[in-house]
C-alpha atoms as an extended CHARMM CRD file, in Angstrom:
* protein
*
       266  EXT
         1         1  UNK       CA              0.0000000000        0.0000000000        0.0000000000  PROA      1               0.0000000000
         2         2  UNK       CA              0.9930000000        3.4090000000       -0.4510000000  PROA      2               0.0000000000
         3         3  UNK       CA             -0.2100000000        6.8880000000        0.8700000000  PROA      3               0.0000000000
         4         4  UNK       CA             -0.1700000000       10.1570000000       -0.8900000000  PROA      4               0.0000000000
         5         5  UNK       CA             -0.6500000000       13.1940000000        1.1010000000  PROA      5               0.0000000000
         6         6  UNK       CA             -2.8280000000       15.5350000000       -1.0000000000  PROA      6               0.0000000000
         7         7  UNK       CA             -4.2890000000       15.1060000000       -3.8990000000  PROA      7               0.0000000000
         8         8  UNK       CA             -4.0910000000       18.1070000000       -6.0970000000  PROA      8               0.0000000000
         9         9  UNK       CA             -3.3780000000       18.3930000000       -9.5880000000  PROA      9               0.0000000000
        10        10  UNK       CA              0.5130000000       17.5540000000       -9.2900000000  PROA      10              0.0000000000
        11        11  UNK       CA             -0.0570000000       14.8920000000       -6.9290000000  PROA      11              0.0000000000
        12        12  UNK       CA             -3.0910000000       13.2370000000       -9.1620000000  PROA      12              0.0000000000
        13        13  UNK       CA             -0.6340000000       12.6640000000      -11.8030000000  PROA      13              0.0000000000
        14        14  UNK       CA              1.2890000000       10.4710000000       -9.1090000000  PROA      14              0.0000000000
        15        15  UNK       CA             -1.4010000000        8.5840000000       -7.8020000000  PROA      15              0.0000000000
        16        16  UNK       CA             -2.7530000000        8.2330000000      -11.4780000000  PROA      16              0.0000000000
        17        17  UNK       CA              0.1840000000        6.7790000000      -12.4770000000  PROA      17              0.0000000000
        18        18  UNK       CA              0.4990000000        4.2980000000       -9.2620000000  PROA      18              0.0000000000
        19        19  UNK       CA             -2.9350000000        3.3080000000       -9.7060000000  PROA      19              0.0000000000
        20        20  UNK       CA             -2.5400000000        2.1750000000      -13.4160000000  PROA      20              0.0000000000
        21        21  UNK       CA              0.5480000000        0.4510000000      -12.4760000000  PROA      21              0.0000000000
        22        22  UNK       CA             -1.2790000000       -1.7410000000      -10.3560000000  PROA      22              0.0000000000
        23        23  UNK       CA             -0.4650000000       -0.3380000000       -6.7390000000  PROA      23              0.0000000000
        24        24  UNK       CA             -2.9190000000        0.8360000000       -3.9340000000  PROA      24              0.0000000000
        25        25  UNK       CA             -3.2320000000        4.0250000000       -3.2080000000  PROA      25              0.0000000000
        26        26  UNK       CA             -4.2200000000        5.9260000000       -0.3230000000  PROA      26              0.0000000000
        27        27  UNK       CA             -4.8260000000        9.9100000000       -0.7130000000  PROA      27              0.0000000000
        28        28  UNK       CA             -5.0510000000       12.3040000000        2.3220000000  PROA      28              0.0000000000
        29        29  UNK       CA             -6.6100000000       15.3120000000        2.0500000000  PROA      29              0.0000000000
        30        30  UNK       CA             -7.9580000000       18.5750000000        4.0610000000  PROA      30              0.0000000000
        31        31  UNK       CA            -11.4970000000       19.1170000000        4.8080000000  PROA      31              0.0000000000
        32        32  UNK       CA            -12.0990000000       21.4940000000        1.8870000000  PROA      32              0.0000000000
        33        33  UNK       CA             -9.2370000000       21.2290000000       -0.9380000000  PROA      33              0.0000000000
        34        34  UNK       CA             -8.5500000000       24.3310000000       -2.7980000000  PROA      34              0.0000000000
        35        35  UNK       CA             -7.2070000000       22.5410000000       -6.1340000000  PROA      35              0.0000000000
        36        36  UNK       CA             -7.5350000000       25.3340000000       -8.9080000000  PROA      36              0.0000000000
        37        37  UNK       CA             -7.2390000000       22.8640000000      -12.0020000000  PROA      37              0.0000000000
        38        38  UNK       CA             -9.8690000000       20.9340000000      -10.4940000000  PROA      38              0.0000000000
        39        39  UNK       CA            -10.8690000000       18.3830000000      -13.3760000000  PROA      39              0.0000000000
        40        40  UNK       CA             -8.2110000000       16.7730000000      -13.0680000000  PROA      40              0.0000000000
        41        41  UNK       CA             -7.5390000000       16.6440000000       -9.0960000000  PROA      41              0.0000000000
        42        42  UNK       CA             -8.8770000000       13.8120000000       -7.4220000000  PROA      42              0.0000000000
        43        43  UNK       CA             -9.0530000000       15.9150000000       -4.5130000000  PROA      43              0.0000000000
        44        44  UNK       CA            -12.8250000000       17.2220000000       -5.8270000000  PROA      44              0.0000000000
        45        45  UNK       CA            -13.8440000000       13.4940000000       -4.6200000000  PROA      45              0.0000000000
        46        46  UNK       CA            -13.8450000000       15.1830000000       -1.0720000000  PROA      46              0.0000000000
        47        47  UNK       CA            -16.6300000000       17.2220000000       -2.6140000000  PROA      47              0.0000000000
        48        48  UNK       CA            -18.5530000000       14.8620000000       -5.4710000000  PROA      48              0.0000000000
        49        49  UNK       CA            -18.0230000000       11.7240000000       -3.1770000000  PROA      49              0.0000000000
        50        50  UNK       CA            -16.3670000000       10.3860000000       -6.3650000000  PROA      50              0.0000000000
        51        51  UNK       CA            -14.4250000000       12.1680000000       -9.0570000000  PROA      51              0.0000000000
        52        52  UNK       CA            -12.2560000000        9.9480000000      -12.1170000000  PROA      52              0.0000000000
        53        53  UNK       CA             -9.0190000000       11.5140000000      -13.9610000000  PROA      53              0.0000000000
        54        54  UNK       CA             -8.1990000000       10.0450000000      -17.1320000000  PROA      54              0.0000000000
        55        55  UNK       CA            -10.1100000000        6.5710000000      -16.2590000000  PROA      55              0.0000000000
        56        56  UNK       CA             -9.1700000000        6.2230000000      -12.8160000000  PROA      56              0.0000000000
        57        57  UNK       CA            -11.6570000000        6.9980000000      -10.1100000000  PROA      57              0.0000000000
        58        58  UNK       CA            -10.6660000000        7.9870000000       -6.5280000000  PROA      58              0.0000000000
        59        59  UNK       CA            -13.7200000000        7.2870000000       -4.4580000000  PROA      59              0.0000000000
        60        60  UNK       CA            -14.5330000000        9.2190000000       -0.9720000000  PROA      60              0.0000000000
        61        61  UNK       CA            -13.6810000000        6.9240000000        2.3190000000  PROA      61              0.0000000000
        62        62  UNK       CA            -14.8010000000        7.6880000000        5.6960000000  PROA      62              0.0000000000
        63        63  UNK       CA            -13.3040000000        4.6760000000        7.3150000000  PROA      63              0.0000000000
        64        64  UNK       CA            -10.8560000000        1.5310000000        7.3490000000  PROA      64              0.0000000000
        65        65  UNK       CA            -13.8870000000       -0.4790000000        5.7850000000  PROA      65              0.0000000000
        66        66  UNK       CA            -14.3720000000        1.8460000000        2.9560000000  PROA      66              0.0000000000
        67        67  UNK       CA            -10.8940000000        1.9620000000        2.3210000000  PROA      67              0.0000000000
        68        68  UNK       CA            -10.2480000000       -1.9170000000        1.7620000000  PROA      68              0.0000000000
        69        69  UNK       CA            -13.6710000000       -1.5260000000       -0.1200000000  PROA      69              0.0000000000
        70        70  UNK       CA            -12.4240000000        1.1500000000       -2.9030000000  PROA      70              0.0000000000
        71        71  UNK       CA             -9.0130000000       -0.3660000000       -3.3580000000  PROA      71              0.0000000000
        72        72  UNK       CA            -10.7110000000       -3.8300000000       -3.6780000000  PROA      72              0.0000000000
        73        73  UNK       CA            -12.5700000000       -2.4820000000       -6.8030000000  PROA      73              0.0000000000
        74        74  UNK       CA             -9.3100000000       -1.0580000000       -8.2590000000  PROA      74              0.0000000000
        75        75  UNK       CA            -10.3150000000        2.2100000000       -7.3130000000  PROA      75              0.0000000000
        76        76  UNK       CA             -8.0160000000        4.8530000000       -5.4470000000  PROA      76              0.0000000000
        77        77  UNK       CA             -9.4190000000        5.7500000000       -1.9910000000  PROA      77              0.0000000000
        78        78  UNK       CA             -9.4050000000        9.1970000000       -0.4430000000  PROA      78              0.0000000000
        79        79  UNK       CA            -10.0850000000       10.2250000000        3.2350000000  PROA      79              0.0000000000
        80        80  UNK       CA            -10.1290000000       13.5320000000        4.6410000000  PROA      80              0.0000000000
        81        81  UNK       CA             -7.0520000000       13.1140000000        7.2570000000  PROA      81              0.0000000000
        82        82  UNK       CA             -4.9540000000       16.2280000000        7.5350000000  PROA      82              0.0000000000
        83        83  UNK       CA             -2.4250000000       14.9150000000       10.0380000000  PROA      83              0.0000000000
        84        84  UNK       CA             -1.7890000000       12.1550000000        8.7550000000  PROA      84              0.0000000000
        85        85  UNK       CA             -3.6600000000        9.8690000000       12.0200000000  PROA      85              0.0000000000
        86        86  UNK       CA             -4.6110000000        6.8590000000        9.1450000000  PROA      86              0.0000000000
        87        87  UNK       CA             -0.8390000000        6.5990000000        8.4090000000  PROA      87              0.0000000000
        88        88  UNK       CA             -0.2680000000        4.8810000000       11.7980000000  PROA      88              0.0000000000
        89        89  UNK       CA             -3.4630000000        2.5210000000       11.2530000000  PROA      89              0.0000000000
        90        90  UNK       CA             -2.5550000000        1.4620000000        7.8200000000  PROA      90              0.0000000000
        91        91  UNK       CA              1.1850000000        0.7990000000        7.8070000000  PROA      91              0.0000000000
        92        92  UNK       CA              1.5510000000        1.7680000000        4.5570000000  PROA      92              0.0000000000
        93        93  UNK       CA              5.2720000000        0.6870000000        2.6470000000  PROA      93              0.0000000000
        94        94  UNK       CA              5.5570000000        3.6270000000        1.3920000000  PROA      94              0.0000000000
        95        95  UNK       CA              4.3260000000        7.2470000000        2.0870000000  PROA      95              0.0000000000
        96        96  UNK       CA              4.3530000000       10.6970000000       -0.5180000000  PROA      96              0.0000000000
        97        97  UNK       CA              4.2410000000       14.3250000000        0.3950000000  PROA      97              0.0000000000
        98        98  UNK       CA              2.4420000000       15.7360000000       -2.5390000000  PROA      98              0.0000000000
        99        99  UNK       CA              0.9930000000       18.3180000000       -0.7410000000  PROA      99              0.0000000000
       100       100  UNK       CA              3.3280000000       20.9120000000       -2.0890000000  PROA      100             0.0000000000
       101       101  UNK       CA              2.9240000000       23.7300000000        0.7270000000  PROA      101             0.0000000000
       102       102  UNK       CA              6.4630000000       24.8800000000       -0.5500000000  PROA      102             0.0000000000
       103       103  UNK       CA              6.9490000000       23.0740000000        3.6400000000  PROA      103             0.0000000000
       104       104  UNK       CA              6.7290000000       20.3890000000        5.6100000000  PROA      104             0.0000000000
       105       105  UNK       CA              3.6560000000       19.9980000000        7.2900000000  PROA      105             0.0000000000
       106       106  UNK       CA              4.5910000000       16.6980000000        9.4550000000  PROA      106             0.0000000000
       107       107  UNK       CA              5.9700000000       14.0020000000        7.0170000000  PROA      107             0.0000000000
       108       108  UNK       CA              8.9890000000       12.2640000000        8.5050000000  PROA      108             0.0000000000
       109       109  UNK       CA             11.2760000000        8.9450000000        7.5770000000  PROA      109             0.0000000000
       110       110  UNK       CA              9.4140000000        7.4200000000       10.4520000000  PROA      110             0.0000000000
       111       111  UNK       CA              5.9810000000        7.3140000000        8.2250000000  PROA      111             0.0000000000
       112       112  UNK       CA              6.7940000000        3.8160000000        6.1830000000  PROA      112             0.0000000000
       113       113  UNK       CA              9.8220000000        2.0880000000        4.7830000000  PROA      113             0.0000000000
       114       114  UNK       CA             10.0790000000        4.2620000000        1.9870000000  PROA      114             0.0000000000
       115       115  UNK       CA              9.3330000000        8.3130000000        2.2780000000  PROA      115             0.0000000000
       116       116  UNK       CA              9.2970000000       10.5440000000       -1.1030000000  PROA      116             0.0000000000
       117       117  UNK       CA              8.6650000000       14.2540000000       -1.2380000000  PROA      117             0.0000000000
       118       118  UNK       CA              7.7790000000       16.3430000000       -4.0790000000  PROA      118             0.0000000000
       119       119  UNK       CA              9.5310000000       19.7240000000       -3.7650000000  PROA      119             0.0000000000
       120       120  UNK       CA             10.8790000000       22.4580000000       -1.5150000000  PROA      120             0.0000000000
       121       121  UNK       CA             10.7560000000       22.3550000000        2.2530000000  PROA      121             0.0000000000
       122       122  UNK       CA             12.1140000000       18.8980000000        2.5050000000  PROA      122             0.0000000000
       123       123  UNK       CA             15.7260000000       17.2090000000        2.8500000000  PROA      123             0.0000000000
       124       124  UNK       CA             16.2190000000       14.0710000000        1.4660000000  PROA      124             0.0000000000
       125       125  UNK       CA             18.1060000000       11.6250000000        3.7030000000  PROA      125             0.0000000000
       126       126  UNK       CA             16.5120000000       13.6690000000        6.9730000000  PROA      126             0.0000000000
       127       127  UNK       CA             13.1240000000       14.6550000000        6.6080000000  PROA      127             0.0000000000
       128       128  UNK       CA             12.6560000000       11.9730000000        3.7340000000  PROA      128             0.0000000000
       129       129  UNK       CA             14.3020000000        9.3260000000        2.0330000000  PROA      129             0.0000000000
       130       130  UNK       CA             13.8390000000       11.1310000000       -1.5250000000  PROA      130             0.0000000000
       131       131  UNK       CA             12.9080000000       14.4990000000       -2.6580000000  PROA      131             0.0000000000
       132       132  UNK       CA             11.5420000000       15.3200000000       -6.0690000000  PROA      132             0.0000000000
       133       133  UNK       CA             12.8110000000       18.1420000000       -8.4770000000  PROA      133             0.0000000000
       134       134  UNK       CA              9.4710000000       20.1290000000       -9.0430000000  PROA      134             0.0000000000
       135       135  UNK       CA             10.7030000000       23.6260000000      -10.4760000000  PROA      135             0.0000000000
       136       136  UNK       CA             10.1380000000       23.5700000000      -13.8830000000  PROA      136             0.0000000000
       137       137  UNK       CA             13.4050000000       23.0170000000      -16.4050000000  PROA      137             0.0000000000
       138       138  UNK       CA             16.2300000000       20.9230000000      -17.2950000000  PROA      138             0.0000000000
       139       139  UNK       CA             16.6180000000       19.2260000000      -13.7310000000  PROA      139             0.0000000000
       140       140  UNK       CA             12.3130000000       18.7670000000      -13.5010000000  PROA      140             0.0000000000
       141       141  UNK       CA             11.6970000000       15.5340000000      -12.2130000000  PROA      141             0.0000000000
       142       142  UNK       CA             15.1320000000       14.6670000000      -10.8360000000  PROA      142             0.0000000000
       143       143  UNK       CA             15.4850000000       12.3730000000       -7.9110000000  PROA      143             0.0000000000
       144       144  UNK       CA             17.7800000000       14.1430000000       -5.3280000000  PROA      144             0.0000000000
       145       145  UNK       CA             18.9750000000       11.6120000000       -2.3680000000  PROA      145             0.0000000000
       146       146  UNK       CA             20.8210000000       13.9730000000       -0.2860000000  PROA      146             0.0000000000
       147       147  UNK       CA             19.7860000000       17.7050000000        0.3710000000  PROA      147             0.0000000000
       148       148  UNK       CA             17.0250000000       19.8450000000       -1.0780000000  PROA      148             0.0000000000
       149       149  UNK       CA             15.0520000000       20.6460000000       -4.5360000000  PROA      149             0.0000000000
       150       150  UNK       CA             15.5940000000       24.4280000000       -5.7090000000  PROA      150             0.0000000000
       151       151  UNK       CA             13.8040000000       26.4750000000       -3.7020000000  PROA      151             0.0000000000
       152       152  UNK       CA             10.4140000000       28.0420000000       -4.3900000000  PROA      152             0.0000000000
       153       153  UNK       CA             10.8820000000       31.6310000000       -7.1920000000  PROA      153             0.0000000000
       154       154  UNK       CA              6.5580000000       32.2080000000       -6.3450000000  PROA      154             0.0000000000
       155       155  UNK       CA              7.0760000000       33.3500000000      -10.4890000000  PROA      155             0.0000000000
       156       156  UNK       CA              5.1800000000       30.3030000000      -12.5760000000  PROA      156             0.0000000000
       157       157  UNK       CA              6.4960000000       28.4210000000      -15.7430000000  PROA      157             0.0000000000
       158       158  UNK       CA              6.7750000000       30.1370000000      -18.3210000000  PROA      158             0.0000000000
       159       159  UNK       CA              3.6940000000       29.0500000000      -21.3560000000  PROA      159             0.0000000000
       160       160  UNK       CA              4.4730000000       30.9430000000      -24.8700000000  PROA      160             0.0000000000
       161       161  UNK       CA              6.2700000000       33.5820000000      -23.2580000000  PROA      161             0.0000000000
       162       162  UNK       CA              4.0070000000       33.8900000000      -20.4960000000  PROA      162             0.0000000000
       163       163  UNK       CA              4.6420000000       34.0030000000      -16.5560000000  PROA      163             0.0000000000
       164       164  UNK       CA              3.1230000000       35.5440000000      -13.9640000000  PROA      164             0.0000000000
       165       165  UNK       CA              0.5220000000       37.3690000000      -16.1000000000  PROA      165             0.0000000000
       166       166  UNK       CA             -1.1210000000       33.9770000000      -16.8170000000  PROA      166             0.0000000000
       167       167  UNK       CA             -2.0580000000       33.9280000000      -12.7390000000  PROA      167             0.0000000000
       168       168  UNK       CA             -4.7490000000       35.0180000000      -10.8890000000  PROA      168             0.0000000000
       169       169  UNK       CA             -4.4570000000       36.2440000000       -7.0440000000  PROA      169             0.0000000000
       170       170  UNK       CA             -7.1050000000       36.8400000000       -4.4130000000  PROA      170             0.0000000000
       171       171  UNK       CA             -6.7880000000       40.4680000000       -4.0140000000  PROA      171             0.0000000000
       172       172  UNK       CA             -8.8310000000       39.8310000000       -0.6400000000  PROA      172             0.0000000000
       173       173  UNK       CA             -9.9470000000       37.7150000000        1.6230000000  PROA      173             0.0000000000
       174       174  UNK       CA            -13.8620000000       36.7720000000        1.1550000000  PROA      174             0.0000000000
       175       175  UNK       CA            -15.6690000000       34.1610000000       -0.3810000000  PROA      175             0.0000000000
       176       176  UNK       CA            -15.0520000000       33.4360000000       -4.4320000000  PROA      176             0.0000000000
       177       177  UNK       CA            -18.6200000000       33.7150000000       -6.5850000000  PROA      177             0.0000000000
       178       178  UNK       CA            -17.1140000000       32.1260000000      -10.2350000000  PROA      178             0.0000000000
       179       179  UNK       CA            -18.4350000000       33.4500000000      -13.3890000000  PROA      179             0.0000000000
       180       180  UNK       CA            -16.1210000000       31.3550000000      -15.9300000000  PROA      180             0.0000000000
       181       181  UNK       CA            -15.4790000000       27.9230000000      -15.9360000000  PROA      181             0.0000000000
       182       182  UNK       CA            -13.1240000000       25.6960000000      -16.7710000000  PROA      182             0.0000000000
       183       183  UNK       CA            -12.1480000000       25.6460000000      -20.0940000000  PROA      183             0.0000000000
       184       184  UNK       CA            -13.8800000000       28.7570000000      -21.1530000000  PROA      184             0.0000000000
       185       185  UNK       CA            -11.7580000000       31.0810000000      -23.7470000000  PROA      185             0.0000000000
       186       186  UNK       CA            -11.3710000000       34.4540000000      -21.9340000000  PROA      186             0.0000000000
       187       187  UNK       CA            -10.2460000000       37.4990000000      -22.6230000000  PROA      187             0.0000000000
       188       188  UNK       CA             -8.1490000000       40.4510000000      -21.0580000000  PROA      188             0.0000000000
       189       189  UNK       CA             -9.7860000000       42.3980000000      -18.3360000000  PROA      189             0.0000000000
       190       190  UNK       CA            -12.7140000000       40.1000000000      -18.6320000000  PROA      190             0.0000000000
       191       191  UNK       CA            -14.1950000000       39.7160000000      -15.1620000000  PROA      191             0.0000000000
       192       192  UNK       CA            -14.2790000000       35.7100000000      -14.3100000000  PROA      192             0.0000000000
       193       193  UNK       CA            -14.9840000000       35.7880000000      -10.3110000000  PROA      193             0.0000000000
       194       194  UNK       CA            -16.2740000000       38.3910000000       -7.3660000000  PROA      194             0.0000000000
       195       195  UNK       CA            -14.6960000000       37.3540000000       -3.9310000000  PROA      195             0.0000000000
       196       196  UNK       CA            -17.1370000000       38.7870000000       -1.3770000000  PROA      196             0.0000000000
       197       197  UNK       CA            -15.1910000000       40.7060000000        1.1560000000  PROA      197             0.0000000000
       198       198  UNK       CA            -15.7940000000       41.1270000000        5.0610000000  PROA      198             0.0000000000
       199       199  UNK       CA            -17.9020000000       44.1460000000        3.9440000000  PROA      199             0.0000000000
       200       200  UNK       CA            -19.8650000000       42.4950000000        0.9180000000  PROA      200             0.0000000000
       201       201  UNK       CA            -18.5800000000       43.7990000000       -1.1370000000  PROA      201             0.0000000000
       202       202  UNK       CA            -17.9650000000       42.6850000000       -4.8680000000  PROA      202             0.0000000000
       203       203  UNK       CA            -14.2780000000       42.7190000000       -5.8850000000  PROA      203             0.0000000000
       204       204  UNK       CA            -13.5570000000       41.7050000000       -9.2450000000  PROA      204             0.0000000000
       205       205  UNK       CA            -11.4540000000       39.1720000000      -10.2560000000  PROA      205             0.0000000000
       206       206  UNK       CA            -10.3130000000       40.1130000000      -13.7760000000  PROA      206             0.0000000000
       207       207  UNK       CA             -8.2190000000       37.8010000000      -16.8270000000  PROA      207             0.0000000000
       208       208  UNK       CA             -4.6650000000       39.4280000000      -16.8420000000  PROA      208             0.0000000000
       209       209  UNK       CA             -4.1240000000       37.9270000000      -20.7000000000  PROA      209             0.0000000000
       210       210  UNK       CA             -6.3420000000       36.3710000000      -23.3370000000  PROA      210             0.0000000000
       211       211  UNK       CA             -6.1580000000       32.7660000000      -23.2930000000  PROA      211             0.0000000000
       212       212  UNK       CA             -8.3120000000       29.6040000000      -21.7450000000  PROA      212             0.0000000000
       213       213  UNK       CA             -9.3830000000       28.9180000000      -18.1950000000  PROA      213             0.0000000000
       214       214  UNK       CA             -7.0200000000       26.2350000000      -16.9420000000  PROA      214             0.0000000000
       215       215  UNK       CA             -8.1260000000       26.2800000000      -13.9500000000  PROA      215             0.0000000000
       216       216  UNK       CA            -10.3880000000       28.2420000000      -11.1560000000  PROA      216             0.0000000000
       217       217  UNK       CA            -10.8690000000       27.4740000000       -7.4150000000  PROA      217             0.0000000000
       218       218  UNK       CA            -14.2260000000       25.9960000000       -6.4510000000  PROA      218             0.0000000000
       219       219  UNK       CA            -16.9480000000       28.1570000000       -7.0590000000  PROA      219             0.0000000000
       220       220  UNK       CA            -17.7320000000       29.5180000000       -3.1100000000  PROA      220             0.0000000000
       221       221  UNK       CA            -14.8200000000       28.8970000000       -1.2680000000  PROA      221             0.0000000000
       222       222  UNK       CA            -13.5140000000       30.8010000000        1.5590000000  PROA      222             0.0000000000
       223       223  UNK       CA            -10.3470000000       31.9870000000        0.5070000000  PROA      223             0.0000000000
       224       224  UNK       CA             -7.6520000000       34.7700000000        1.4360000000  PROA      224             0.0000000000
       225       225  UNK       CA             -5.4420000000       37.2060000000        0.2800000000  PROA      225             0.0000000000
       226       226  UNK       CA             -2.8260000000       36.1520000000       -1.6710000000  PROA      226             0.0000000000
       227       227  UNK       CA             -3.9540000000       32.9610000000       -2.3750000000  PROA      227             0.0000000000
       228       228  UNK       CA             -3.4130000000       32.0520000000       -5.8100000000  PROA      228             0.0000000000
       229       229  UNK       CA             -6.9990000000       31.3500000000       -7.3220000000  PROA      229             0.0000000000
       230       230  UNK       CA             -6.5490000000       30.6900000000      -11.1270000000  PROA      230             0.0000000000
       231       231  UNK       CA             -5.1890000000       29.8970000000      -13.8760000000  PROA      231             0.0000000000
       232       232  UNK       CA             -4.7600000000       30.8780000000      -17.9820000000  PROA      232             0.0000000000
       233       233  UNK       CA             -3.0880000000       28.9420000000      -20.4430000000  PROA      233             0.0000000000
       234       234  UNK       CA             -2.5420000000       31.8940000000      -23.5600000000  PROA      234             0.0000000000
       235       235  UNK       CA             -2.5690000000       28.6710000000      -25.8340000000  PROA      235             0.0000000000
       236       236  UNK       CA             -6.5010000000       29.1520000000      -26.6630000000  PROA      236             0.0000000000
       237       237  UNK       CA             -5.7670000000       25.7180000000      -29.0920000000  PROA      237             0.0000000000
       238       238  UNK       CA             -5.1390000000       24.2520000000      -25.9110000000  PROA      238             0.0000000000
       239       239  UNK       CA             -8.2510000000       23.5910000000      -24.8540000000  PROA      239             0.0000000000
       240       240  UNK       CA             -8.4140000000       20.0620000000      -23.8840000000  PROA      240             0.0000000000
       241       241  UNK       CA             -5.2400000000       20.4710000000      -21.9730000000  PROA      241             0.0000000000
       242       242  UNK       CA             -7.5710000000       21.6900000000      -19.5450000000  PROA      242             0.0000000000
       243       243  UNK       CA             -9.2360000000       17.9600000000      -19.0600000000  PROA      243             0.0000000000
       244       244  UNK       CA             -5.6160000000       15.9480000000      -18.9600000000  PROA      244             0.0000000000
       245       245  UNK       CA             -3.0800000000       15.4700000000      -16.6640000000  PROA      245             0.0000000000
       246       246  UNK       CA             -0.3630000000       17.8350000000      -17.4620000000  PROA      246             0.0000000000
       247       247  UNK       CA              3.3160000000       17.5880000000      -19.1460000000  PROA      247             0.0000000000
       248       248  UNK       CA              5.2330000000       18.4050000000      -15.7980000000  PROA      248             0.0000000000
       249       249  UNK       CA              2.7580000000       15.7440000000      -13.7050000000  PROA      249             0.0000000000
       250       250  UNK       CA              3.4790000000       12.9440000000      -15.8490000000  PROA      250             0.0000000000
       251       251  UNK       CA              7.1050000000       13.7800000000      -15.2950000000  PROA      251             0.0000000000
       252       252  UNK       CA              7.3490000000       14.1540000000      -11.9650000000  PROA      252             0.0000000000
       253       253  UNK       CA              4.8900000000       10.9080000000      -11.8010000000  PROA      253             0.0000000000
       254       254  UNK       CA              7.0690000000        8.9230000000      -13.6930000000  PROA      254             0.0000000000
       255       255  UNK       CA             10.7650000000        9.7770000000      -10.9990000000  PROA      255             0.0000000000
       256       256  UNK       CA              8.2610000000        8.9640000000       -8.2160000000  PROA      256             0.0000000000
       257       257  UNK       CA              7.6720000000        5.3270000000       -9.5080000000  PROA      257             0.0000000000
       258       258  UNK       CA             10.9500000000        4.7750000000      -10.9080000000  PROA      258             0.0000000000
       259       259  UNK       CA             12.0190000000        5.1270000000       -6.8450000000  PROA      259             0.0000000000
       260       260  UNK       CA              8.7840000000        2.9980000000       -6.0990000000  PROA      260             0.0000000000
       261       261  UNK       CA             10.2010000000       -0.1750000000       -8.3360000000  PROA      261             0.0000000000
       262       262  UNK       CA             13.5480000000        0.2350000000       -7.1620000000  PROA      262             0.0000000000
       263       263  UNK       CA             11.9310000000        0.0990000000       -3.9530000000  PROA      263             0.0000000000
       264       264  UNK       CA              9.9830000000       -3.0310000000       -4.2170000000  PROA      264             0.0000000000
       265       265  UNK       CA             12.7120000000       -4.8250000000       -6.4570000000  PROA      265             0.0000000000
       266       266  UNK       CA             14.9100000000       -4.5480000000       -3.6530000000  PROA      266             0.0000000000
């Protein structure tokens, strides 16, 4: 068995790729996931009770029973466990920090046999056996054994030219009220969300280039400033990139199980 902690967008192309190879997988989540490319994060199952990526489904747990029940069917199961408690009840081999809070938030070599991280804010060989390249370039996806990945630049990857224009940021704290969706072709200055402020009142959350929704947070969430909330890709041909797993998932997925079959051939 193995446990994934989080199950975002990144971290969906991980357990999407463990799942088709034929292991089971385990996905910890918060209480209310704030994935912004949403159809293809299992994490919405915490939401939809089940929610598939690419023709694998991660079904909704709320219990040991479930649990052997999902992964039974083939399915990937998903509880809403924070801290990690179901860790210590299932004893899995192997554990993955997918979470990607640019942080640790708790996992430790202790966890199972085998620890990986994806990203800053862990050091492989103390905090975690192996820590995963995530930053974008020549060295995305290596496997690093001793020390840390490349620390966090907050600027995103660069998409025809495009950085930190193709971003959206909660300007304030309130509660999102979506007007796009995902996948919709948008233009500049279009207005695609209000977040409701302390004082109701309407801010607007505007496109910064012309291109297609990527990705939005879920439509009524209670978010804050600064939180990064969307997502354009300026490829507008692009638009079923917006229903797949992305380029720099499948890479990342593909380091994480090389270190799983070394693992298990051992």
């Amino acid at each position: 068995m193995i446990v994934v902690r989080g199950a975002g967008d990144l971290a969906s192309g991980v357990i999407h790729r463990l799942n088709r190879c034929g292991f089971d997988v385990v996905c910890l989540e918060v209480e209310k996931p704030l994935a912004i490319r949403r159809n293809v994060s299992f994490s919405e199952a915490v939401y939809e009770g089940e929610f598939s990526v690419e023709g694998v489904c991660a079904k909704f747990c709320n219990n040991i029973d479930e649990i052997k029940k999902a992964i039974k069917d083939k399915n990937v199961a998903l509880v809403v466990d924070e801290k990690g408690e179901y860790i210590k009840h299932l004893k899995p081999d192997i554990v993955i920090d997918c979470i990607l809070a640019k942080k640790n938030l708790g996992t430790n070599k202790d966890m199972a046999k085998l620890t990986i991280a994806l990203g800053p804010g862990f050091c492989a060989g103390k905090d975690v056996d192996i820590v995963i390249e995530t930053m974008r370039g020549h060295n995305l996806g290596k496997i690093i054994n001793s020390g840390y990945a490349l620390k966090n630049t907050s600027t995103p990857g660069i998409i025809n030219g495009v950085g930190k224009e193709r971003v959206g940021y909660a300007k304030e704290s309130g509660i999102i009220e979506n007007i796009a969706s995902i996948g919709s072709v948008v233009k500049k200055d279009e207005v695609l969300a209000y977040i409701i402020n302390k004082d109701n009142e309407k801010i607007d959350v505007k496109a910064n280039i012309d291109g297609v929704l990527r990705g939005i947070i879920r439509n009524k969430s209670n978010i804050v400033k600064g939180l990064k909330i969307l997502d354009i890709d300026p490829r507008i041909e692009e638009v079923n990139n917006c229903y797949t797993i992305s380029d720099k998932a499948r890479c990342i997925a593909g380091s994480v199980l090389e270190e799983v079959v070394r693992f298990y051939n051992k």
